[in-house]
C-alpha atoms as an extended CHARMM CRD file, in Angstrom:
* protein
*
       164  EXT
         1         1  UNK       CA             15.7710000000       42.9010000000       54.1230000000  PROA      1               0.0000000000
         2         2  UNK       CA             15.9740000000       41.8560000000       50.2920000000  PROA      2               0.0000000000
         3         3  UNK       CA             12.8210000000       42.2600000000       48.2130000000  PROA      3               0.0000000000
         4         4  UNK       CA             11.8190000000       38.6860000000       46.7190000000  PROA      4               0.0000000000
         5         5  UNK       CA              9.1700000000       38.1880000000       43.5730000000  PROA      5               0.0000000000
         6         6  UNK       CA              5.7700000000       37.5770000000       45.6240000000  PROA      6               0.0000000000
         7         7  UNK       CA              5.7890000000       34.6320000000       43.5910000000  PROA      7               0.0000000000
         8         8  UNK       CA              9.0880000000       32.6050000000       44.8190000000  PROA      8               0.0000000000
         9         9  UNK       CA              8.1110000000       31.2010000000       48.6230000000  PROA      9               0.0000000000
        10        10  UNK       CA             11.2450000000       31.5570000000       50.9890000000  PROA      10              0.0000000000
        11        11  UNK       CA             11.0870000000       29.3570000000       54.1550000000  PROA      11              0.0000000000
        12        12  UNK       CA             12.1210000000       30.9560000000       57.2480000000  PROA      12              0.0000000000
        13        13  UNK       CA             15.8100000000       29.7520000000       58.6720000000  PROA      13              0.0000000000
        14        14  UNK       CA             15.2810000000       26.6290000000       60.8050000000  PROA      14              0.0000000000
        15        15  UNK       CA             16.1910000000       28.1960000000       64.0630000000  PROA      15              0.0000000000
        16        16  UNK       CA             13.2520000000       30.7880000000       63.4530000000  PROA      16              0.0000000000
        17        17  UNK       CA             10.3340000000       29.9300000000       65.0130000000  PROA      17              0.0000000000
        18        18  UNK       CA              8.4450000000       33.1780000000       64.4060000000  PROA      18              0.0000000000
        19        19  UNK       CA              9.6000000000       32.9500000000       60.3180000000  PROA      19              0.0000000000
        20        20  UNK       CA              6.8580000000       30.6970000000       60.6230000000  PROA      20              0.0000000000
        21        21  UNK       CA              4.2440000000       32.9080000000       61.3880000000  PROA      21              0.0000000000
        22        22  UNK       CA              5.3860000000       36.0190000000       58.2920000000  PROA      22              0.0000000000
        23        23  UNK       CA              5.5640000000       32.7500000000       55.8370000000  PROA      23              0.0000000000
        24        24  UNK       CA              2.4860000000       31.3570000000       55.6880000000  PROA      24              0.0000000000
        25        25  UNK       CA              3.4900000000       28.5690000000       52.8110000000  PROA      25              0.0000000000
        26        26  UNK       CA              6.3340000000       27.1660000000       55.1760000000  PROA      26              0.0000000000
        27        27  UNK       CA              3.7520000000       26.3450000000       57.7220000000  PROA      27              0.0000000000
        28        28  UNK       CA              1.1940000000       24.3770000000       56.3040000000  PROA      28              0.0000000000
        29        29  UNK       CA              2.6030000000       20.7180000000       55.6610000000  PROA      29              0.0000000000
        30        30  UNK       CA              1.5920000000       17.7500000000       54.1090000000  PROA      30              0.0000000000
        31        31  UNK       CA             -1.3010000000       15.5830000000       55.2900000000  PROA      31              0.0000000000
        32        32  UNK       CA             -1.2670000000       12.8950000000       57.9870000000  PROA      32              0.0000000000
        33        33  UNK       CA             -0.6310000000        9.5540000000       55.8780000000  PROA      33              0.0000000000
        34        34  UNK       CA             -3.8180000000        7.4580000000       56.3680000000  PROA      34              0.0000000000
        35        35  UNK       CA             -3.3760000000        5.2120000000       60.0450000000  PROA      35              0.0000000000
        36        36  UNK       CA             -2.7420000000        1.8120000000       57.7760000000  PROA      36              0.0000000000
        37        37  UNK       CA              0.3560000000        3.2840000000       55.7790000000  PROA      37              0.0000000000
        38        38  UNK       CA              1.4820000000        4.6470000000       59.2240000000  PROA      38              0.0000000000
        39        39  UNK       CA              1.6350000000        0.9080000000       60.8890000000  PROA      39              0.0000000000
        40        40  UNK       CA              2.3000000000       -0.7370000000       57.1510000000  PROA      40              0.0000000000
        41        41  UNK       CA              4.6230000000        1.4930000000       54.8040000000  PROA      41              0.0000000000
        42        42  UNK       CA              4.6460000000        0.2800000000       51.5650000000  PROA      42              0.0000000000
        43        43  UNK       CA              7.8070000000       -1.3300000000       51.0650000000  PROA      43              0.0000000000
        44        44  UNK       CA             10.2980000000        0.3270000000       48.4860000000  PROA      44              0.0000000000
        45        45  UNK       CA             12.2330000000       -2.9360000000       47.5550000000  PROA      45              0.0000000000
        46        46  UNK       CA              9.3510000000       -4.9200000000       45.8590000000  PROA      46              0.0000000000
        47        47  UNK       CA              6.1070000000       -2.9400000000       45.0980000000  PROA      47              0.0000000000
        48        48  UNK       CA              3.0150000000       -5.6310000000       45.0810000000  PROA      48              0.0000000000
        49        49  UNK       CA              2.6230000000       -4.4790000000       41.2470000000  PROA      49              0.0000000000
        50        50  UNK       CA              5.8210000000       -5.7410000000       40.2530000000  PROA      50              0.0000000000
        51        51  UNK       CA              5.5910000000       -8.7870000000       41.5930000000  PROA      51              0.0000000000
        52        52  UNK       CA              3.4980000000      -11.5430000000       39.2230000000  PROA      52              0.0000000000
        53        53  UNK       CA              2.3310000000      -14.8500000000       40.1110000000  PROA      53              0.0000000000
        54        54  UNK       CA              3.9530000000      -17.4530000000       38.7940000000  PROA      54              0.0000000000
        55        55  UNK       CA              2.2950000000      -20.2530000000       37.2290000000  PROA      55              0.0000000000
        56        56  UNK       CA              3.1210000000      -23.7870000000       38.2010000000  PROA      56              0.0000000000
        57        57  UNK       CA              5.7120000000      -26.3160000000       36.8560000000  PROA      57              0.0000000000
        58        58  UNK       CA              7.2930000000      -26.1610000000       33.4340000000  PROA      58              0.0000000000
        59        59  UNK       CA              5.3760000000      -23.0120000000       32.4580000000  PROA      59              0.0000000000
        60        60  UNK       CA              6.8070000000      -21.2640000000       35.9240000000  PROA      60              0.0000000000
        61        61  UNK       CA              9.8850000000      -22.2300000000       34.8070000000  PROA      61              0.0000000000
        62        62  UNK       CA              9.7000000000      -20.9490000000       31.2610000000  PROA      62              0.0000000000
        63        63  UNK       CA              8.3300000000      -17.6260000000       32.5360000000  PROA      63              0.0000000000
        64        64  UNK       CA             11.4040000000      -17.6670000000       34.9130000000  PROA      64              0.0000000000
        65        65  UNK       CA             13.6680000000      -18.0590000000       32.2030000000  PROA      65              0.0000000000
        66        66  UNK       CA             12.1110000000      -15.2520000000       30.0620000000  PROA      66              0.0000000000
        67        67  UNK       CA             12.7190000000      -13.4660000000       32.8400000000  PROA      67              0.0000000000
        68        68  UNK       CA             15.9450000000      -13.6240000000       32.5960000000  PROA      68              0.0000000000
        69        69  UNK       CA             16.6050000000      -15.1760000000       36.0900000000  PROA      69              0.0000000000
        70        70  UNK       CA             17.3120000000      -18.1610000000       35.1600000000  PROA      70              0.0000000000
        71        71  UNK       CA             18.9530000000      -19.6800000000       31.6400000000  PROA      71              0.0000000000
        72        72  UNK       CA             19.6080000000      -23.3770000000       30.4940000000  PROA      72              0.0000000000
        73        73  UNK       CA             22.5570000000      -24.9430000000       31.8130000000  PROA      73              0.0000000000
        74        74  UNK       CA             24.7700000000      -26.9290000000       29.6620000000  PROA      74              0.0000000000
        75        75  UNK       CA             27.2070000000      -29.6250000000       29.9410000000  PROA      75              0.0000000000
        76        76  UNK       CA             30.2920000000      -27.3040000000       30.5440000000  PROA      76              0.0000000000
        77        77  UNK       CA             27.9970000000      -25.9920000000       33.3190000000  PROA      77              0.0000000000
        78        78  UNK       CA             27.3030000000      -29.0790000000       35.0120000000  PROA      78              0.0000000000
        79        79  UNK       CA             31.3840000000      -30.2810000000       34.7870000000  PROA      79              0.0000000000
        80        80  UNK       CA             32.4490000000      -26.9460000000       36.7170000000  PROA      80              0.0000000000
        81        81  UNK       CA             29.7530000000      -28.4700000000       39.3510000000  PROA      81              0.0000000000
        82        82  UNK       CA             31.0830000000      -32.0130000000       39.3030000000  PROA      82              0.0000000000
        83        83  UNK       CA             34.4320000000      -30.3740000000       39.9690000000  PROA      83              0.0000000000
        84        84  UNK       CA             33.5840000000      -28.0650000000       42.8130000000  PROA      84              0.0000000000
        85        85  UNK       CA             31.9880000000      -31.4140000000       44.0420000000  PROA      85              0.0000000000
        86        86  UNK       CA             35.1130000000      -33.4960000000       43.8200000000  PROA      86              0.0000000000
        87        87  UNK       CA             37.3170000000      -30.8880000000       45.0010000000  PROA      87              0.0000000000
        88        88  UNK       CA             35.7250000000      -30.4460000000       48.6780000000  PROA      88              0.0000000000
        89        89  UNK       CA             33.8450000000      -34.0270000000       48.9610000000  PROA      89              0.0000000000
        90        90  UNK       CA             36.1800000000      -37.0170000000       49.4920000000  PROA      90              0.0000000000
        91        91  UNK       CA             32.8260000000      -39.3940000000       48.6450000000  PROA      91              0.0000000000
        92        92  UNK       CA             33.0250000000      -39.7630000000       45.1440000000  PROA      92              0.0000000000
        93        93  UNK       CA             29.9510000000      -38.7240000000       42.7520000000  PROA      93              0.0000000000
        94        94  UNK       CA             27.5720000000      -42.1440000000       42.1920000000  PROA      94              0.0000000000
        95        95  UNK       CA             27.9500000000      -43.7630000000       38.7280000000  PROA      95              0.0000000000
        96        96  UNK       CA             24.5710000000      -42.8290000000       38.0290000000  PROA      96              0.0000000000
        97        97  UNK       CA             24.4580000000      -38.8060000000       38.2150000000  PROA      97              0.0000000000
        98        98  UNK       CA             25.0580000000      -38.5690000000       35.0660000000  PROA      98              0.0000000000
        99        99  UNK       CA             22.3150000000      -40.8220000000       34.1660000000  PROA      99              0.0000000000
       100       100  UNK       CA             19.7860000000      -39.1070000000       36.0500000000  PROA      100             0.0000000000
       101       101  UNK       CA             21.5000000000      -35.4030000000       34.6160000000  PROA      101             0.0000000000
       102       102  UNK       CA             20.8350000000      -36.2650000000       31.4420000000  PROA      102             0.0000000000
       103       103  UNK       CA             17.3330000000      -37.2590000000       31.7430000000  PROA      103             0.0000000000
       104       104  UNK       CA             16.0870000000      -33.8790000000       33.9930000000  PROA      104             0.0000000000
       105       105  UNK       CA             16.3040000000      -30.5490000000       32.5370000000  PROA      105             0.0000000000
       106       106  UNK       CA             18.9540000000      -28.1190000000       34.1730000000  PROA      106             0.0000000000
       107       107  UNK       CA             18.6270000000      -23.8550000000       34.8460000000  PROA      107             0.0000000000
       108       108  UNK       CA             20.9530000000      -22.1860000000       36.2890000000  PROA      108             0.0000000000
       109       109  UNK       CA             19.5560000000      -19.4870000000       38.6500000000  PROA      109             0.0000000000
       110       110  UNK       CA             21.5820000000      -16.0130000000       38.0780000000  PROA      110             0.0000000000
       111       111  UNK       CA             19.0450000000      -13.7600000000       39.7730000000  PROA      111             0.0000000000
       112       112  UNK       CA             16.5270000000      -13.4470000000       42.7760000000  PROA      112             0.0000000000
       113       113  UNK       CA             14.0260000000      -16.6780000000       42.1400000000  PROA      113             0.0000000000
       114       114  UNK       CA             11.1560000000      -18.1530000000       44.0780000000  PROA      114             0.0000000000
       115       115  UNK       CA             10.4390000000      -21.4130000000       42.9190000000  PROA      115             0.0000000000
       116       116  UNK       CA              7.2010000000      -22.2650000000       40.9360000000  PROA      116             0.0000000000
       117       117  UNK       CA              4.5460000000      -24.6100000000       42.7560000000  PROA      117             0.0000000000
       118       118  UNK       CA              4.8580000000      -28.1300000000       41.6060000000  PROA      118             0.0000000000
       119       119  UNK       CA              7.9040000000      -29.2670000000       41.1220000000  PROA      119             0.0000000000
       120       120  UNK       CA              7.4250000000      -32.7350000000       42.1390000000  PROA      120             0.0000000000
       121       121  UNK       CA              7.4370000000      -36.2690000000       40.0630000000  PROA      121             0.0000000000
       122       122  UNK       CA              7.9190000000      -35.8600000000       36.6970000000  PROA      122             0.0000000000
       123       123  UNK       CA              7.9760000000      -32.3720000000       37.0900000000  PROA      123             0.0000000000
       124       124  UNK       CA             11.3160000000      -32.1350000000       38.8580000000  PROA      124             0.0000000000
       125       125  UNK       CA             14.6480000000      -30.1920000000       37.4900000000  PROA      125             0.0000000000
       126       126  UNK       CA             18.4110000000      -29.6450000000       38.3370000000  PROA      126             0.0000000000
       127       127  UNK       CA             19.1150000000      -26.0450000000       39.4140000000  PROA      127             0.0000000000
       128       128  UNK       CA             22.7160000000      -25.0040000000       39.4130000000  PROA      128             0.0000000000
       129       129  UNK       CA             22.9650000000      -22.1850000000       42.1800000000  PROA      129             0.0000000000
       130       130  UNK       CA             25.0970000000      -19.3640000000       40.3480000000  PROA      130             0.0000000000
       131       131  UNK       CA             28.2130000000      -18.1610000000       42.2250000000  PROA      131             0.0000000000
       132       132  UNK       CA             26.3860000000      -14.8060000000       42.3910000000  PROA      132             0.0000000000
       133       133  UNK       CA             23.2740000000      -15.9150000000       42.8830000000  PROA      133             0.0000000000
       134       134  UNK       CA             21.1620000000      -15.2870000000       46.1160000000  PROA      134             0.0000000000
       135       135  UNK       CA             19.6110000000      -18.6420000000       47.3670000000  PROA      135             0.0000000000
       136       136  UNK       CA             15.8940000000      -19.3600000000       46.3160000000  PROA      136             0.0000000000
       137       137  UNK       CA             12.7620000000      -18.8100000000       47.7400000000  PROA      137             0.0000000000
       138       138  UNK       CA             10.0390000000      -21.6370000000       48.0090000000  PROA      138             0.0000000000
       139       139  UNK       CA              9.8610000000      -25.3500000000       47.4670000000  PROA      139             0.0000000000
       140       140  UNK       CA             11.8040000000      -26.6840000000       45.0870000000  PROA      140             0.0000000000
       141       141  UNK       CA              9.7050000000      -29.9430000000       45.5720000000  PROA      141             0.0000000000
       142       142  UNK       CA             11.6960000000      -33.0630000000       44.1800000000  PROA      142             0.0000000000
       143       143  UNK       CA             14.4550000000      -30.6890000000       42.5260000000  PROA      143             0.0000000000
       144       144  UNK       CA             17.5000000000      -30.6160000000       43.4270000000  PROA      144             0.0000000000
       145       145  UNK       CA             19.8780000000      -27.9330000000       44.0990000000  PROA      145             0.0000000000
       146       146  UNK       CA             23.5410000000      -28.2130000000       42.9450000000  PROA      146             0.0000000000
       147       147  UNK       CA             25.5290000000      -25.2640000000       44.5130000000  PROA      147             0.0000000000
       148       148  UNK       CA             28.5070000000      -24.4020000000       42.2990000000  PROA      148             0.0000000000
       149       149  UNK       CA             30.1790000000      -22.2170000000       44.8360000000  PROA      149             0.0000000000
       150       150  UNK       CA             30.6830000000      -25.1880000000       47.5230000000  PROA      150             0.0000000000
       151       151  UNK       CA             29.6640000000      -28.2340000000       45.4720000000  PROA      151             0.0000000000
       152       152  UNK       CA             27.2450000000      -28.8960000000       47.6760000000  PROA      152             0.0000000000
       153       153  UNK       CA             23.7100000000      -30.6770000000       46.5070000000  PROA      153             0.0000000000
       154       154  UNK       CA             20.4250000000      -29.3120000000       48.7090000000  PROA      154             0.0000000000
       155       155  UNK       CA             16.9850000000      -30.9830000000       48.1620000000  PROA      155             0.0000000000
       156       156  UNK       CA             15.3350000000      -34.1330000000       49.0060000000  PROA      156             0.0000000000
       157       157  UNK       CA             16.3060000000      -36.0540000000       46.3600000000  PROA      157             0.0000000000
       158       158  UNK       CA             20.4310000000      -35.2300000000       46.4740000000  PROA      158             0.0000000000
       159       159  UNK       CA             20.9220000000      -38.2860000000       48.3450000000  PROA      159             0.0000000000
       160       160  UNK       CA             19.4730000000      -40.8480000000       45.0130000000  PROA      160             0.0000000000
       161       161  UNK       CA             21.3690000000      -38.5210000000       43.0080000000  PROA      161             0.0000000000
       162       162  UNK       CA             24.6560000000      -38.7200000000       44.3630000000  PROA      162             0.0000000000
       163       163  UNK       CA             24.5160000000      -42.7030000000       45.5520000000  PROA      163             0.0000000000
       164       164  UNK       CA             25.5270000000      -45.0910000000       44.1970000000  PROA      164             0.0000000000
């Protein structure tokens, strides 16, 4: 048998049972993970202290846009939309999207977003749902959602948005 350092541990082949018993390091093993991380393992994909609350309304959004999952959408954004729209909707888009557009701020979402808590009244927004984008968590309250991959509109207000 080779000599080894008495410093270097060497684990006993696998199919070796009593390798166990001449290596004494190989044998003892971790501890027993506490019975609550047993039933509950921490989950890998979003660690609780990554994930911050966000504040409500315009200052949720603003966070979300510092972020960096969402960004102000522009006008050029909002045409690609309008086309998607016309392309696989044979209603036409009411005279008065535009109207309402202008007046509400528009994001569009490029990353993972839940939406901040009030979002209602005056407090509503457009959201253009990026190609790439995964689809939003939460309420989006009185915003709308205008999805640029199928030019589709999803909220509760889409219907006084598109009409007429």
């Amino acid at each position: 048998m080779p000599s080894v350092a008495a410093d270097v541990a060497v684990p006993p082949p696998p199919s070796d049972p009593a390798g166990a018993a001449m290596h004494p390091q190989a044998a003892t093993a971790a501890p027993p993970a506490p019975p609550l991380e047993r039933l509950y393992p921490p989950s890998a994909a979003a660690p609780a202290a990554a994930r911050v609350a966000t504040p409500p309304g315009r200052a949720g959004l603003v966070m979300l846009v510092r972020s960096g999952v969402l960004r102000p959408a522009s006008g050029n954004d909002l045409a690609k939309w309008k086309a998607r729209y016309a392309s696989s909707n044979p209603r036409p888009l009411g005279a008065r999207f535009d109207e309402w557009t202008g007046h509400m701020p528009v994001y569009e979402i490029v990353g993972d977003v839940t939406f901040p808590d009030g979002l209602g009244g005056a407090n509503a927004v457009v959201f253009l749902l990026g190609e790439r984008a995964p689809y939003p968590a939460g309420d989006p309250g009185h915003s709308v959602i205008l999805d640029l991959a199928s030019g589709s509109c999803i909220g509760v207000t889409c219907g006084m948005l598109l009409g007429e």
